[in-house]
RODO-2510 file (C-alpha; in nm, 4 decimals, decimal comma):
residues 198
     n   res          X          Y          Z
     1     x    11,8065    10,4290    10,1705
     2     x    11,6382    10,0723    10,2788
     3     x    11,9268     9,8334    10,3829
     4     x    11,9793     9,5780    10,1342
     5     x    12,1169     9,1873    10,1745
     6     x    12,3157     9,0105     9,9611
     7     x    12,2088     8,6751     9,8589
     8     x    12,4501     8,3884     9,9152
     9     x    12,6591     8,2990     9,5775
    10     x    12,5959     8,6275     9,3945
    11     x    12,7114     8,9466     9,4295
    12     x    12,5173     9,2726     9,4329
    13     x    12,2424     9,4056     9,6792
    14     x    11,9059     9,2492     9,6284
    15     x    11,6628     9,4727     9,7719
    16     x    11,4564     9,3608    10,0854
    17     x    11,1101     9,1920    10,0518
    18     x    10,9438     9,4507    10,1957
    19     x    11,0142     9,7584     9,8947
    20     x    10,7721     9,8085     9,6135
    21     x    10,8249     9,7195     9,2940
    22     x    10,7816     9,9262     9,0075
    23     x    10,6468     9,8967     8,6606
    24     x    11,0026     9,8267     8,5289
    25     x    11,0529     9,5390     8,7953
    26     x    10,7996     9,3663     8,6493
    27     x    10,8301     9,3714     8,2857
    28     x    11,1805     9,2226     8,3663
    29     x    11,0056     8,9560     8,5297
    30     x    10,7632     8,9278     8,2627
    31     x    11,0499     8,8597     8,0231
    32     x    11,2094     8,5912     8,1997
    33     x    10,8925     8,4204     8,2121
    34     x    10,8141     8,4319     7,8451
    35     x    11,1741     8,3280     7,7775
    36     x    11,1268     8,0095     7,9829
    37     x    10,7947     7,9457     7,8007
    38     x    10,9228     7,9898     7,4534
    39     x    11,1807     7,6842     7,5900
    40     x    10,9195     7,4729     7,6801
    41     x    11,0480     7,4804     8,0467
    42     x    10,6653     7,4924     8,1899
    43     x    10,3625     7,4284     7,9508
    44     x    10,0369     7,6518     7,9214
    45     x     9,8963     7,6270     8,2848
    46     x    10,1739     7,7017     8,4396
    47     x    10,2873     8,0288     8,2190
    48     x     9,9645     8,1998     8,2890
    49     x     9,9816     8,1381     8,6383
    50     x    10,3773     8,2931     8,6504
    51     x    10,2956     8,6039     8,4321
    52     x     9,9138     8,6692     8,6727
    53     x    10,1829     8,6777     8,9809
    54     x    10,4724     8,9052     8,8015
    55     x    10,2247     9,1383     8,6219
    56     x     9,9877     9,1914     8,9915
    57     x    10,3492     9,1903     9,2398
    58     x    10,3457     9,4717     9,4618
    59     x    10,6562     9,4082     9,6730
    60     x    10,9851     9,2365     9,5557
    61     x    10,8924     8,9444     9,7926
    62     x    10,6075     8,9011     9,5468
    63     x    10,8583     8,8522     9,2411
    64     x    11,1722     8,6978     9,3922
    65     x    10,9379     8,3516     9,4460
    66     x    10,9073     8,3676     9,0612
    67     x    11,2866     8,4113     8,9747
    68     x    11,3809     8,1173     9,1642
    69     x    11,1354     7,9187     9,0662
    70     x    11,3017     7,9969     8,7350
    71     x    11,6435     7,9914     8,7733
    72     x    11,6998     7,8556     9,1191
    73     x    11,8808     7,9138     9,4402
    74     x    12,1371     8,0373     9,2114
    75     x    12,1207     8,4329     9,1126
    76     x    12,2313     8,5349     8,8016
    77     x    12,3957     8,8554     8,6848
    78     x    12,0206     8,9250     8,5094
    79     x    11,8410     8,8561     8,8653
    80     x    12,0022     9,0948     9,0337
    81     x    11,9653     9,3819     8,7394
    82     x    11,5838     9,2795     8,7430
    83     x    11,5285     9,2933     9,1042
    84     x    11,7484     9,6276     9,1700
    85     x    11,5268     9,9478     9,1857
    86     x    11,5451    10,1791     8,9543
    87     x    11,3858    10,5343     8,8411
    88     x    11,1225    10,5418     8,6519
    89     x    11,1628    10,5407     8,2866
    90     x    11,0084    10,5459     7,9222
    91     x    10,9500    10,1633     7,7477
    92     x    11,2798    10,0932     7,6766
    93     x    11,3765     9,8694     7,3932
    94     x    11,1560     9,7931     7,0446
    95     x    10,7582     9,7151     7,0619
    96     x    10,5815     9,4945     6,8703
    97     x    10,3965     9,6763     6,6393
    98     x    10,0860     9,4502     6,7373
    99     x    10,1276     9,5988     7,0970
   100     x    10,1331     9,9443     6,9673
   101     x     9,8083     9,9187     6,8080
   102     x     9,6770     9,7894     7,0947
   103     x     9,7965    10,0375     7,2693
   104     x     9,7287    10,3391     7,0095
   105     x     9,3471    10,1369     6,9790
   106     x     9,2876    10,1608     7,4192
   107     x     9,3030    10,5170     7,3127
   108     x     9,1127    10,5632     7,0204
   109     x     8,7867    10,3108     7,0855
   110     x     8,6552    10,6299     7,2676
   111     x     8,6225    10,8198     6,9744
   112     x     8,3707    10,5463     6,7984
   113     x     8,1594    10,5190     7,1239
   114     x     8,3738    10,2358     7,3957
   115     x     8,5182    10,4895     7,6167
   116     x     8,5206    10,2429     7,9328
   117     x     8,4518     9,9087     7,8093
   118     x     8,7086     9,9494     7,5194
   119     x     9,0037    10,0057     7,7225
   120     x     8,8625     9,6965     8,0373
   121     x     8,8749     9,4689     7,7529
   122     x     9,1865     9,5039     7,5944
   123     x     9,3453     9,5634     7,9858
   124     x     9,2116     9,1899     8,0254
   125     x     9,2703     9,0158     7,7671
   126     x     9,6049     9,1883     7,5936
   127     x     9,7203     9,3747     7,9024
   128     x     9,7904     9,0282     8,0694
   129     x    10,0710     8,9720     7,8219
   130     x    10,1459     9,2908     7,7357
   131     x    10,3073     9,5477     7,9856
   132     x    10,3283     9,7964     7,7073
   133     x     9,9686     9,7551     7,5953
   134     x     9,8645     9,7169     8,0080
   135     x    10,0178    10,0945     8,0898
   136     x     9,8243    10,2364     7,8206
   137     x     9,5395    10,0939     7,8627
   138     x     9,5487    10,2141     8,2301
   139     x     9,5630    10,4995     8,1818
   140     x     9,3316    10,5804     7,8929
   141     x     9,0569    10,3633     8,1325
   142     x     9,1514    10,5622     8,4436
   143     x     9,0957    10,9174     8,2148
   144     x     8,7465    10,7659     8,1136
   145     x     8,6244    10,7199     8,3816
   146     x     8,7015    11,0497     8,5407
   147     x     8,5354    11,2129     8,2593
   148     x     8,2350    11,0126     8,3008
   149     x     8,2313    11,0844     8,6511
   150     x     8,2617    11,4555     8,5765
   151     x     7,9586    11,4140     8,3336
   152     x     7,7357    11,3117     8,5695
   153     x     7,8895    11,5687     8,8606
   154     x     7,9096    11,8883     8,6973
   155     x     7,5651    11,9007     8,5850
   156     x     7,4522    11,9943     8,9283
   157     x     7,6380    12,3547     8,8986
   158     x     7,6432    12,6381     8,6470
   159     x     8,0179    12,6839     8,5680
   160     x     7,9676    12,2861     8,5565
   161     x     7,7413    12,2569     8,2665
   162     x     7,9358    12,5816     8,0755
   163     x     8,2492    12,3378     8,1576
   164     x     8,1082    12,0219     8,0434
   165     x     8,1236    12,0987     7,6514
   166     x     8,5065    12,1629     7,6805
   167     x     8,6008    11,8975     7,8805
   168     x     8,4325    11,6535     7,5974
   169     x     8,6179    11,8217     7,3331
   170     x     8,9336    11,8099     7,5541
   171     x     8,8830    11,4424     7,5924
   172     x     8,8630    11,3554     7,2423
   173     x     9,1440    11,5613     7,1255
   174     x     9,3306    11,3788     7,4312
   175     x     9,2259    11,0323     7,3113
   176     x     9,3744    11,1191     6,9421
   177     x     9,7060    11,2487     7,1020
   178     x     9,7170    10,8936     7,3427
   179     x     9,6640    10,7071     7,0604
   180     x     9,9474    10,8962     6,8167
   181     x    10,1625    10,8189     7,1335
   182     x    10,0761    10,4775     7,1739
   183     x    10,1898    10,4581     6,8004
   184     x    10,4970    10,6488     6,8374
   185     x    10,6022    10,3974     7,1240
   186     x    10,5735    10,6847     7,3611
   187     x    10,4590    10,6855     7,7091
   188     x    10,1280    10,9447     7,7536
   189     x     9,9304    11,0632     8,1052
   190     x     9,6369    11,2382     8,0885
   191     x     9,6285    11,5734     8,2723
   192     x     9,3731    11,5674     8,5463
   193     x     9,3405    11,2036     8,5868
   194     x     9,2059    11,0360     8,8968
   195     x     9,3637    10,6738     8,8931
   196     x     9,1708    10,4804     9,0604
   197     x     9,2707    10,2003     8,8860
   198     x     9,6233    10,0968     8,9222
***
């Protein structure tokens, strides 16, 4: 296990710098900072420039800056329960029902010709605001891709060009399940997936 320190006037481990973050990490983060927003403690500017550096931290020495910029020198019992690692785990609490049609729609645009460009939009515009919507729209974009590399790939061999047919069917049956998952406030991977894209 990496050693941990504790920080001075709170109790609990805060886990060094160095260790990655993961998704959950920064959703916390996210909160905070739309919490302080919604209070008017920073105006437009300033918000966008928080939730860019929570939503693309790789390390917890990438988010910690943010926390005390919000809070202070001073850790609070929420701090230390945002920065602690934990397992990954499904979206927990309720979504917006805006976010999960976003989400359910990064899915289903591939099925009305936006395979790629459907899901890099709504990554850019409501993935920066929206974890839920972001992680879907990953992954749906990350899928695309792969099968439009395979399209142009598999051409170049027989079992390739037998395979080809099925793996477009299998993509658009795979879309409609993403997007009924989306809905559902479900989490959903694609089988087969190379994410380059993270």
């Amino acid at each position: 296990m990496t050693e941990a320190s504790t920080p001075p006037g709170g109790p609990g481990p805060v886990p060094q710098a160095q260790l990655r973050v993961t998704n959950q990490d920064r959703e916390h983060v996210v909160e905070h900072v739309q919490a302080a927003y919604a209070e008017g403690r920073f105006d437009k500017l300033e918000f966008d420039d928080r939730l860019e550096r929570a939503m693309t931290a790789r390390t917890h020495g990438d988010l910690m800056p943010i926390m005390t910029e919000l809070y202070g020198s001073r850790p609070a019992a929420h701090l230390h329960q945002t920065m602690a690692p934990a397992p990954p785990k499904p979206h927990h609490g309720p979504t917006e029902s805006n976010e999960r049609l976003g989400a359910s729609a990064a899915h289903l645009v591939a099925l009305i010709g936006f395979p790629i460009i459907g899901p890099l939009i709504l990554l850019l515009t409501a993935g920066k605001t929206s974890p839920y919507i972001r992680r879907h729209a990953l992954e749906s974009l990350n899928f695309h891709l792969t099968v439009t590399g395979a399209t142009f790939l598999l051409p170049f061999t027989i079992v390739g060009v037998i395979l080809l047919p099925v793996i477009w069917v299998a993509a658009i049956v795979l879309s409609i399940a993403g997007g009924v998952a989306a809905l559902s406030e479900n989490e959903f991977r694609y089988p087969l997936t190379v994410r380059l894209i993270k």
